[in-house]
Each structure stands twice: as C-alpha cells, then as structure tokens.
C-alpha positions as a Markdown table, in Angstrom:
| # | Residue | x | y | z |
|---|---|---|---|---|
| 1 | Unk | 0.0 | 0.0 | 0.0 |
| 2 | Unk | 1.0 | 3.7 | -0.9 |
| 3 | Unk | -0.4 | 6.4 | 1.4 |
| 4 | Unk | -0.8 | 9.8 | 1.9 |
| 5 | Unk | -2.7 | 11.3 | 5.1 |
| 6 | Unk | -6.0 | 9.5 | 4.2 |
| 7 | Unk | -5.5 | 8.5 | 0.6 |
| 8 | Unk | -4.9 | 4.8 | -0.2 |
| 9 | Unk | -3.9 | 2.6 | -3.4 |
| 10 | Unk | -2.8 | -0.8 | -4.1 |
| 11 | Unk | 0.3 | -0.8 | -5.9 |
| 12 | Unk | 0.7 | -3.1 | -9.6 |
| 13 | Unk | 2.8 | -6.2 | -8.4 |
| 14 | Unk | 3.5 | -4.4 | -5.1 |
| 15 | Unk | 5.8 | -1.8 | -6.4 |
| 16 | Unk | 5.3 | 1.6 | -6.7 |
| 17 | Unk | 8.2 | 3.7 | -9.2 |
| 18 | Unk | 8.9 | 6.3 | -6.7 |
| 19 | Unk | 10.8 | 5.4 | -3.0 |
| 20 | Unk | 8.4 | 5.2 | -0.2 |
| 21 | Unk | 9.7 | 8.0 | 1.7 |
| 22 | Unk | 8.5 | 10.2 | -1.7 |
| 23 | Unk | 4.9 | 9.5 | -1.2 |
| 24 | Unk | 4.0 | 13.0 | -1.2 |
| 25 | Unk | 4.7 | 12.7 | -5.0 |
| 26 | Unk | 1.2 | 10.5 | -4.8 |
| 27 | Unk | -1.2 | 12.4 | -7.6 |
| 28 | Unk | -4.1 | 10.7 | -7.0 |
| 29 | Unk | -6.1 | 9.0 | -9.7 |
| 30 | Unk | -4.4 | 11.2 | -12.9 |
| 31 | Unk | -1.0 | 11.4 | -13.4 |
| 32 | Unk | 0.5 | 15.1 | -13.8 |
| 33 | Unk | 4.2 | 14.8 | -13.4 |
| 34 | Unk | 6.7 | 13.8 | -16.4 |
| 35 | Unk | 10.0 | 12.3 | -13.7 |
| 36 | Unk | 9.9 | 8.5 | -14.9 |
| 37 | Unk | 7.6 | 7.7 | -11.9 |
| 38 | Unk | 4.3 | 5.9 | -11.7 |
| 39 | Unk | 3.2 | 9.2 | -9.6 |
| 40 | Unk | -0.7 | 7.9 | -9.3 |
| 41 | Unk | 0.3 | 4.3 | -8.6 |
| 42 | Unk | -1.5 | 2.7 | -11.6 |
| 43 | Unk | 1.1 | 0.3 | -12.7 |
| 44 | Unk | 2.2 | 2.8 | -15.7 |
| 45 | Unk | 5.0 | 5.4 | -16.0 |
| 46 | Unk | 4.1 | 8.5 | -17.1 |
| 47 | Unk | 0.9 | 8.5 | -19.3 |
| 48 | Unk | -0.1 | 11.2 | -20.6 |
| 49 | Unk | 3.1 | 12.7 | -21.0 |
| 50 | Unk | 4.0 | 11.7 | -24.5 |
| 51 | Unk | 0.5 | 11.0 | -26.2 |
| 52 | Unk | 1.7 | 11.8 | -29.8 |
| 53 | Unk | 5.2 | 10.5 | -29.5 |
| 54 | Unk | 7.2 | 13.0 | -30.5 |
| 55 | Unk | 9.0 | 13.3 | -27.3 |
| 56 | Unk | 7.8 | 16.6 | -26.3 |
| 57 | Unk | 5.8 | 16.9 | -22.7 |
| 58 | Unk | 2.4 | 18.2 | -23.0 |
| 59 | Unk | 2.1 | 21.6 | -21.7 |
| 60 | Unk | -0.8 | 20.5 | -19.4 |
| 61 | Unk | 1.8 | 18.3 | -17.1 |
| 62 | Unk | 4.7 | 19.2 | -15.3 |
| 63 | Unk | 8.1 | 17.7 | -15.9 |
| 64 | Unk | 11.3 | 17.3 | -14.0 |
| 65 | Unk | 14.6 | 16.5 | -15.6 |
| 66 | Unk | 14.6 | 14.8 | -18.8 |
| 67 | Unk | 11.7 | 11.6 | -18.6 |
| 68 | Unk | 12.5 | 8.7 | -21.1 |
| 69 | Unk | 9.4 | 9.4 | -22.4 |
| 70 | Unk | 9.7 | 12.9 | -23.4 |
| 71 | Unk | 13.3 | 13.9 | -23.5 |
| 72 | Unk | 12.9 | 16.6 | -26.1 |
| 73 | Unk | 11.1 | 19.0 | -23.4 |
| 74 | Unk | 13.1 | 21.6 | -22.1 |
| 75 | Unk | 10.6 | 23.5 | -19.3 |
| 76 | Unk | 9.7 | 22.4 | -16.0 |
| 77 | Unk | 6.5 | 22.0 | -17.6 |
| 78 | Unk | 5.9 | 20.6 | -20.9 |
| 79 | Unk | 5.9 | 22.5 | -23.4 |
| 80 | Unk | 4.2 | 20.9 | -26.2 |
| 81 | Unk | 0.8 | 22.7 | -26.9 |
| 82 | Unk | -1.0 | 19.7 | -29.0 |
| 83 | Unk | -0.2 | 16.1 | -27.6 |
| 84 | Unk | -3.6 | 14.5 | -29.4 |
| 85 | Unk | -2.6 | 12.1 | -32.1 |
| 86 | Unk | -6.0 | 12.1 | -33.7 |
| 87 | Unk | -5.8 | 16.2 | -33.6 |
| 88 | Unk | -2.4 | 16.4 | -35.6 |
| 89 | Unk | -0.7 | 16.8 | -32.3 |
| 90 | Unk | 2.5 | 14.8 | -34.2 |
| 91 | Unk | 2.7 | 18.2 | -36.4 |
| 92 | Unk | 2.7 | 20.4 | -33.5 |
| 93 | Unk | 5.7 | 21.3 | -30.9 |
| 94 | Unk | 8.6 | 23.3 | -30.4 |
| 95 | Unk | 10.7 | 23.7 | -33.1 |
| 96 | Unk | 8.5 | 23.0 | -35.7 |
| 97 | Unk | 8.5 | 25.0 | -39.2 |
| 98 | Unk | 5.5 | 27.2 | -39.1 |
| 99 | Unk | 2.6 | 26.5 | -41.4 |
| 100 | Unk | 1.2 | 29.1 | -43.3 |
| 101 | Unk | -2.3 | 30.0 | -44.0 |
| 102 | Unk | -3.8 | 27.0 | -41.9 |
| 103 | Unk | -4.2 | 28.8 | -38.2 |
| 104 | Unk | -2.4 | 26.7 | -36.7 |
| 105 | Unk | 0.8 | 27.2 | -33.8 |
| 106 | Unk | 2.5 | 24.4 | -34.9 |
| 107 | Unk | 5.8 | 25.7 | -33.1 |
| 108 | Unk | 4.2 | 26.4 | -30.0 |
| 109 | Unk | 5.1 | 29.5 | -29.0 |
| 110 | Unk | 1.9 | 31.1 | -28.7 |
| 111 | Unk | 1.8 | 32.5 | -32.1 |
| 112 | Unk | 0.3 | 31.3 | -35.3 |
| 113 | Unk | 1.5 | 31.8 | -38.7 |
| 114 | Unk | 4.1 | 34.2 | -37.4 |
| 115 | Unk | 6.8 | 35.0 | -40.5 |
| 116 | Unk | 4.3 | 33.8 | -43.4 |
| 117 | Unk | 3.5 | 35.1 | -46.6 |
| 118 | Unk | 0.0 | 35.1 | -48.0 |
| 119 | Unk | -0.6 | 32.7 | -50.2 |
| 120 | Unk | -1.3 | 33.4 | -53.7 |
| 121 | Unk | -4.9 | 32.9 | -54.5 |
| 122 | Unk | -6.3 | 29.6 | -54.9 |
| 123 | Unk | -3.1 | 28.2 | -53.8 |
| 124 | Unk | -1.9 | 26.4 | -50.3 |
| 125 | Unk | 1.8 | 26.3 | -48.7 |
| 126 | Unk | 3.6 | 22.9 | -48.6 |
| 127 | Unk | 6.2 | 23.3 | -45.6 |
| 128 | Unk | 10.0 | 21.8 | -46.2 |
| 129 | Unk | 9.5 | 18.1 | -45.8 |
| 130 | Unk | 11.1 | 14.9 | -46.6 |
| 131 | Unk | 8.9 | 12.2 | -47.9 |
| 132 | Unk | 9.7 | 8.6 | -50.1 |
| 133 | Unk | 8.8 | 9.2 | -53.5 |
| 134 | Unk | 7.7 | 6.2 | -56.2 |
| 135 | Unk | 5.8 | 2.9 | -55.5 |
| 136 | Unk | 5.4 | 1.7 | -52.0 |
| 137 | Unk | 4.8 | -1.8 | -53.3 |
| 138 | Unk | 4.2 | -3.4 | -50.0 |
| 139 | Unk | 0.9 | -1.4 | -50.3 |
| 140 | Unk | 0.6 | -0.4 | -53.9 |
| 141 | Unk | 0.5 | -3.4 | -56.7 |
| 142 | Unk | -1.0 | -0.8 | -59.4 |
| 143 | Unk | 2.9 | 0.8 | -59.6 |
| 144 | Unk | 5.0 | -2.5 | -58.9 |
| 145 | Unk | 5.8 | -2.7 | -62.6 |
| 146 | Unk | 6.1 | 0.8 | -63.4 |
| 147 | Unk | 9.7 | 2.0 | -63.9 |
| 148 | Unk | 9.1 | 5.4 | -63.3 |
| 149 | Unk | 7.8 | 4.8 | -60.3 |
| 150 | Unk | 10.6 | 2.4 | -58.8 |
| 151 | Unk | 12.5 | 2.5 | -56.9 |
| 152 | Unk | 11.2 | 4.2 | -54.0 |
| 153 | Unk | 13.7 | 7.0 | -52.8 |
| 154 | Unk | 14.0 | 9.7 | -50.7 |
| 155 | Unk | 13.5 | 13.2 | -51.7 |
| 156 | Unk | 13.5 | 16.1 | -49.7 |
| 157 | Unk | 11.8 | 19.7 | -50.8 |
| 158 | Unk | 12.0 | 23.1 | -49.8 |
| 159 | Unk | 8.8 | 25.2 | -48.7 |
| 160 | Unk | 6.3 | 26.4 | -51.8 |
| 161 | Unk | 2.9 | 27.0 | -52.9 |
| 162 | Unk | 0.8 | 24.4 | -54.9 |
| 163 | Unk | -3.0 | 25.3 | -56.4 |
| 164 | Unk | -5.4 | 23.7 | -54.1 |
| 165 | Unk | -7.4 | 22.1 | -57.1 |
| 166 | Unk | -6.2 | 21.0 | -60.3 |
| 167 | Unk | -6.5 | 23.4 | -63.0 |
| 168 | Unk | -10.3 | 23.5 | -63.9 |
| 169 | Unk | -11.4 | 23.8 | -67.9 |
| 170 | Unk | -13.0 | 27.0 | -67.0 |
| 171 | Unk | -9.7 | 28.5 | -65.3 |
| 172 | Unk | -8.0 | 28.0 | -68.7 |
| 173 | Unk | -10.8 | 28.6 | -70.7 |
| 174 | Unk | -10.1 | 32.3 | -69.2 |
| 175 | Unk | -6.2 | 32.2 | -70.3 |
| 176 | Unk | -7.4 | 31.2 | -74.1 |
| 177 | Unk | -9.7 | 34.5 | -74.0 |
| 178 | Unk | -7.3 | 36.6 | -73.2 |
| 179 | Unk | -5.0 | 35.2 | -75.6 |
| 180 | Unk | -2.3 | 34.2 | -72.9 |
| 181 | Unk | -2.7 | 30.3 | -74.4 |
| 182 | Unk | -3.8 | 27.8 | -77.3 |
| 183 | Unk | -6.6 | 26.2 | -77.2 |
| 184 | Unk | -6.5 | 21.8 | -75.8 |
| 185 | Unk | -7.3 | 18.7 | -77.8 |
| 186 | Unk | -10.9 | 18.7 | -78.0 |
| 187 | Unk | -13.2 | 15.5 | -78.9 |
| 188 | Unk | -10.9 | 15.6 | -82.1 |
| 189 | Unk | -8.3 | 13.9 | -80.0 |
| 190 | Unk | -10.3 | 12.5 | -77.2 |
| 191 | Unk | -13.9 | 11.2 | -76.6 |
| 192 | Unk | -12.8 | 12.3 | -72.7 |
| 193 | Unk | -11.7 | 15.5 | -73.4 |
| 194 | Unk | -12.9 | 17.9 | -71.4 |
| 195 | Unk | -12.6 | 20.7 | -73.8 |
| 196 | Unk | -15.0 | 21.3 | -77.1 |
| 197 | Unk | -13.1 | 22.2 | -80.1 |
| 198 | Unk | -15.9 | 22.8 | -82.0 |
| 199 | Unk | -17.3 | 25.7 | -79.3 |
| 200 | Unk | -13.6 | 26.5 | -78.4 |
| 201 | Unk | -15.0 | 26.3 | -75.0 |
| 202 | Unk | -15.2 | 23.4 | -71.7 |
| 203 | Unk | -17.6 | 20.9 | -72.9 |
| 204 | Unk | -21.2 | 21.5 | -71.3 |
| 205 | Unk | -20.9 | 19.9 | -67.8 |
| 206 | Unk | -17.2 | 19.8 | -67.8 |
| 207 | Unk | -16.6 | 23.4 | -66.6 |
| 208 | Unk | -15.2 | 22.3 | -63.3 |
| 209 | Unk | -13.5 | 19.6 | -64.8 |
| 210 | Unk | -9.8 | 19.1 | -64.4 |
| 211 | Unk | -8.4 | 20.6 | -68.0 |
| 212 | Unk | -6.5 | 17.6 | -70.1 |
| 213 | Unk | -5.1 | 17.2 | -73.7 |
| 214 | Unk | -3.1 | 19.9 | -73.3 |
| 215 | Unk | 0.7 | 20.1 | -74.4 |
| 216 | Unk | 3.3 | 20.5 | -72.1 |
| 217 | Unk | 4.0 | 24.1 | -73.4 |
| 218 | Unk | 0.7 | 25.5 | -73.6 |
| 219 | Unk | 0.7 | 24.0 | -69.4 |
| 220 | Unk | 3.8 | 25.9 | -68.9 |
| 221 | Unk | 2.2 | 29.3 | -70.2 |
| 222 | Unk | -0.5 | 28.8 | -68.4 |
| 223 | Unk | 1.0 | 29.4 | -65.3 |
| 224 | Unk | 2.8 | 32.3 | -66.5 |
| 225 | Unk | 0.0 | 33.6 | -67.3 |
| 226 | Unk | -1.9 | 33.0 | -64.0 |
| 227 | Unk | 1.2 | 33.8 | -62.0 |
| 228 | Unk | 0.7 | 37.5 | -63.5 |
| 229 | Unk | -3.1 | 37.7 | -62.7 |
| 230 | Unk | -2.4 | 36.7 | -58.9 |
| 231 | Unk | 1.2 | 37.8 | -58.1 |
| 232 | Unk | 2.5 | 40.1 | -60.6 |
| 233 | Unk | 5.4 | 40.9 | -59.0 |
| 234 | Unk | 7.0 | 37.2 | -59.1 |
| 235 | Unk | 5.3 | 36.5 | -62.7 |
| 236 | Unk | 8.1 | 35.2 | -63.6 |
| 237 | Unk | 8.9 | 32.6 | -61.0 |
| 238 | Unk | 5.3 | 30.5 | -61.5 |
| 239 | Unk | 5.7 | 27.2 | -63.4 |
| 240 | Unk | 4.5 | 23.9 | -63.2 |
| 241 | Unk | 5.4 | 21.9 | -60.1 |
| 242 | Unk | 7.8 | 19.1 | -60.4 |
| 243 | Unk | 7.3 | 15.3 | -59.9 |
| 244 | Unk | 8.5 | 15.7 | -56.9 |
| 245 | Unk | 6.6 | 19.1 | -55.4 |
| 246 | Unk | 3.2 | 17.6 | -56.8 |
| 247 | Unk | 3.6 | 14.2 | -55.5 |
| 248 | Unk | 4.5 | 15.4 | -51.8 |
| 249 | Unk | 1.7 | 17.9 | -52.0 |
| 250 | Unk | -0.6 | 14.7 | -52.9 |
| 251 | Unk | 0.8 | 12.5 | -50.6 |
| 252 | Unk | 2.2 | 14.2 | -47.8 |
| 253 | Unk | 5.6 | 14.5 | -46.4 |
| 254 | Unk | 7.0 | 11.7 | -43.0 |
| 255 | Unk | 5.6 | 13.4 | -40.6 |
| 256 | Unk | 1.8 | 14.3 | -42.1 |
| 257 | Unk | 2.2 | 10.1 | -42.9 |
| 258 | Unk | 2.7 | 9.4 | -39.2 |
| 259 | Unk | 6.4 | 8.9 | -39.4 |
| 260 | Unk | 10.1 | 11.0 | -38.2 |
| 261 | Unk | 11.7 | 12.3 | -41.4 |
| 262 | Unk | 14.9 | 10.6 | -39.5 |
| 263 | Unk | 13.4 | 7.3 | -39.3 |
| 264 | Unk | 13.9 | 6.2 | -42.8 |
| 265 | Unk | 12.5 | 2.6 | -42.6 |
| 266 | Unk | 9.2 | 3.4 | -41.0 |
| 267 | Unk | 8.5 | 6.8 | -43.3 |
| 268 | Unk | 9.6 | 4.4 | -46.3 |
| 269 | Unk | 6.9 | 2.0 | -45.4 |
| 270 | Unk | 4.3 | 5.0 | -44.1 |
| 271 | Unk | 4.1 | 6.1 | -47.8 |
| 272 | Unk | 0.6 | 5.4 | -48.7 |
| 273 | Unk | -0.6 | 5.0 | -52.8 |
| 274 | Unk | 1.4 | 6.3 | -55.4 |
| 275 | Unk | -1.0 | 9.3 | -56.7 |
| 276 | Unk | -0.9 | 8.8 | -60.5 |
| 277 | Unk | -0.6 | 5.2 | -60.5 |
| 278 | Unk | -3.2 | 3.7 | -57.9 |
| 279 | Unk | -6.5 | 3.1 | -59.4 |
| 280 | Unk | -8.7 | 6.3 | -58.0 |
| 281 | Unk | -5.9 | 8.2 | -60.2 |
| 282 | Unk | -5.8 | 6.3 | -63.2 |
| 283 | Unk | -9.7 | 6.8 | -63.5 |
| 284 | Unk | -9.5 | 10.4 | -62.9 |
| 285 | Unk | -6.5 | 10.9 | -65.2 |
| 286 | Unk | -6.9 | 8.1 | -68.5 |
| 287 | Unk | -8.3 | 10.5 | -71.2 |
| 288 | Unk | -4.6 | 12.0 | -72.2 |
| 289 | Unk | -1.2 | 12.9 | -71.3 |
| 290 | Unk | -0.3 | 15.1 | -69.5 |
| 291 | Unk | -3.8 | 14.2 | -68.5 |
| 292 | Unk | -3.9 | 17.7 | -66.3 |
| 293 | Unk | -1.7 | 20.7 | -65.2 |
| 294 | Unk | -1.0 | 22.5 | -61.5 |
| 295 | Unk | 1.3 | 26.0 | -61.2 |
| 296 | Unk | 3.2 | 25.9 | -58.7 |
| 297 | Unk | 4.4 | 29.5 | -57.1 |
| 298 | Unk | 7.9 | 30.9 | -55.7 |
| 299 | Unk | 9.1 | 29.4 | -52.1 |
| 300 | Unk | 7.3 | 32.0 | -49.3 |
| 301 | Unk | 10.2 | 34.2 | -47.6 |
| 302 | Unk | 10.4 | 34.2 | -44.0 |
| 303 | Unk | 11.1 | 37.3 | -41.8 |
C-alpha cells in the first residue's frame, strides 16, 4: 500500500516507481508529473506525457529532468501545446516550421502563422519536408511494374505554394480568352476531353473539370499567365510543379504520414498510394497525357 494522510492505493505487483519515503509525490487518480515515476500508482509510467510520441511533454503536465518518455522538453513544464494524435498533435511542438495559412501554432510558441507570406490565391503552402517518392509496393500493386515509379527513394523539398485544385477547364478557358494560351485537344483527340473544339469552350458539364489534352508548353504558359493575374510581382517565377513538389503535395511529407523524417524505414513503409498510378488516379487521369496541369508559385520568404 501507498499512502498519503488518508489516501490509499494498491500498488501493480507491489511496487510503486517512486521510494516510499516520496509518497508526497502520490497524484491521486491522474497522473501530472513527467519524472519517470508511476506518480498515481496505476502500474504505468508517465501516461499522458508523450500521447503523440514525439517526445515533447504536453504543456498541461509538469516535468522534472529529462523523462524517457519525453526527453525533447526543455521546461519544467511541458511545453508541447498539441499532444492528441487524432488532432495532428504529431505536427505540433517546439521547433516545428510554421505553417502558413492554416491557423495553426505548430511551433508552440503562442503564435500562429508568425513570419508567413500570403498565399497566392487559390493556392496552399507545402512546408520543407522529406517524404519517399515512387511505389510503395508493400501497399501499392498498381505501380510495382512501373519503372518510373521504382525505386522508391527519398527526396526532400523546400517550402512552396501548390494550387489547391487541379486546374479547372474553365480556369483555362479564361487564359485562351485573353489570348495568354492555345486552345487543348478537343473530342478531335479525345472522346474524354474535357474541352469542345468545336465551341472553343469546356464541354457542357465539364466546366469544373480538371483541364487535359493539353501540351506540355501551352501547361507551362499557363502558369505564367496565371502567376501575373495573382502575383504580378514574381510573374516570372510560376511554373508547373515538379514530380517531386506535386507528389508530396498529394501525398504528404514523414511526418503528415505518421512517421520521423529521420526514421527512414518506418516513413519508407508509411508512404501510402502512389498518386498517379493507384487506381482512383488512373480513373481520374486516362483521357490523355499530360492528363492535367498544377502551377506551382515561388518558395514564401520568412522574416
């Protein structure tokens, strides 16, 4: 038995973490102390410390020394300000690279979205990441034999702005208009073409359609051309995102796929479907190739 004044519990096995003559350490039926010790004499060190496991204490609990459990806190009291794994508590703590535009303090320090840039219209910021790019094939038979796809590898990217949506027929109807771009492959070149040739418009019902048939070139203007509509000053600097920036947007980097960019075995095997190969892709993206186009803006500065 563990005691204090007129508090009682049984202790797991008969042991209790902390020395008897500590008892005033007893917390009752919660733990709230990070110190390696089974503090409410439950049979379990420190729960609710580390909830998220990225070895930062949660700000709630106070912490002495270094725990096991949560090494990476450097407060007497924790100092990490979202410790729920099913709230994206993995992409929150000290020392993380602020995310723009998504009100979020994912650095903890009481701020959000300090040092951002705006993001262009209709586009999102992808944070610097690391991420396995190609065919997880332990998940993913659709890419096994695709050679572009494999080998997996590991790429990481610098910060930058991706459109939200893929590039709509009536976003590029607006770029043929003002004469900024040539007009797609129409149902000359495809029965799933989502532009009419014959109108010189998005087919009837397609509007929102992603745009496809369209050359590699006329993409490439495209962006130009939007990048001077939204962000005239870096005009220039818009162009279509790489392999790598568009499949990292899709996918996610290690750490939005549950996984330490340093751990490379367990973000290598986190890697979900190849977008682009897996099936829900391939029906979205059969008509013709480049089956549809994304701009991709200049890196946001910080302060």
């Amino acid at each position: 038995m563990c005691g204090k004044g007129g508090v009682g519990a049984s202790c797991v096995a008969g042991k209790w973490l902390c020395e008897y003559k500590a008892v005033a350490g007893y917390e009752g039926g919660q733990e709230l102390t990070c110190d390696d010790k089974d503090n409410n004499c439950n049979g379990i060190t420190d729960e609710g410390c580390d909830d998220d496991g990225d070895k930062y204490c949660d700000a709630s609990m106070a912490v002495v020394a270094k725990p096991p459990i949560c090494p990476n806190s450097l407060n007497s009291k924790g100092d990490d300000c979202n410790d729920d794994p099913t709230k994206g508590g993995t992409s929150a703590h000290p020392g993380k690279i602020e995310v723009c535009s998504n009100g979020v303090d994912e650095n903890c320090n009481g701020t959000i979205d300090e040092g951002c840039v705006p993001a262009p219209a209709g586009m999102v910021f992808i944070p610097a990441g690391t991420f396995w790019m190609g065919c997880n094939t332990a998940k993913d038979s659709a890419c096994a034999n695709q050679v572009s796809e494999n080998p997996q590898h590991k790429v990481s990217l610098s910060p930058y702005f991706i459109d939200i949506t893929e590039v709509t027929a009536a976003e590029y109807k607006k770029c043929v208009d003002a004469g900024g771009c040539s007009a797609p492959g129409g149902e000359n070149v495809s029965s799933y073409a989502n532009w009419s040739t014959a109108g010189n418009k998005p087919q009837a019902g397609r509007e929102q359609h992603p745009l496809n048939c369209v050359t590699w070139t006329d993409s490439q203007k495209f962006c130009k051309w939007r990048g001077s509509k939204v962000d005239a000053a870096n005009a220039s600097k818009y162009d279509l995102p790489t392999d790598a920036q568009w499949e990292m947007a899709a996918r996610g980097s290690c750490e939005k796929n549950g996984s330490a960019a340093s751990n490379d075995a367990a973000c290598k095997a986190a890697m979900g479907l190849t977008p682009g190969v897996s099936s829900w892709r391939r029906a979205a993206m059969r008509s013709c190739t480049p089956a549809s186009i994304g701009a991709a803006a200049p890196t946001p500065q910080r302060q």
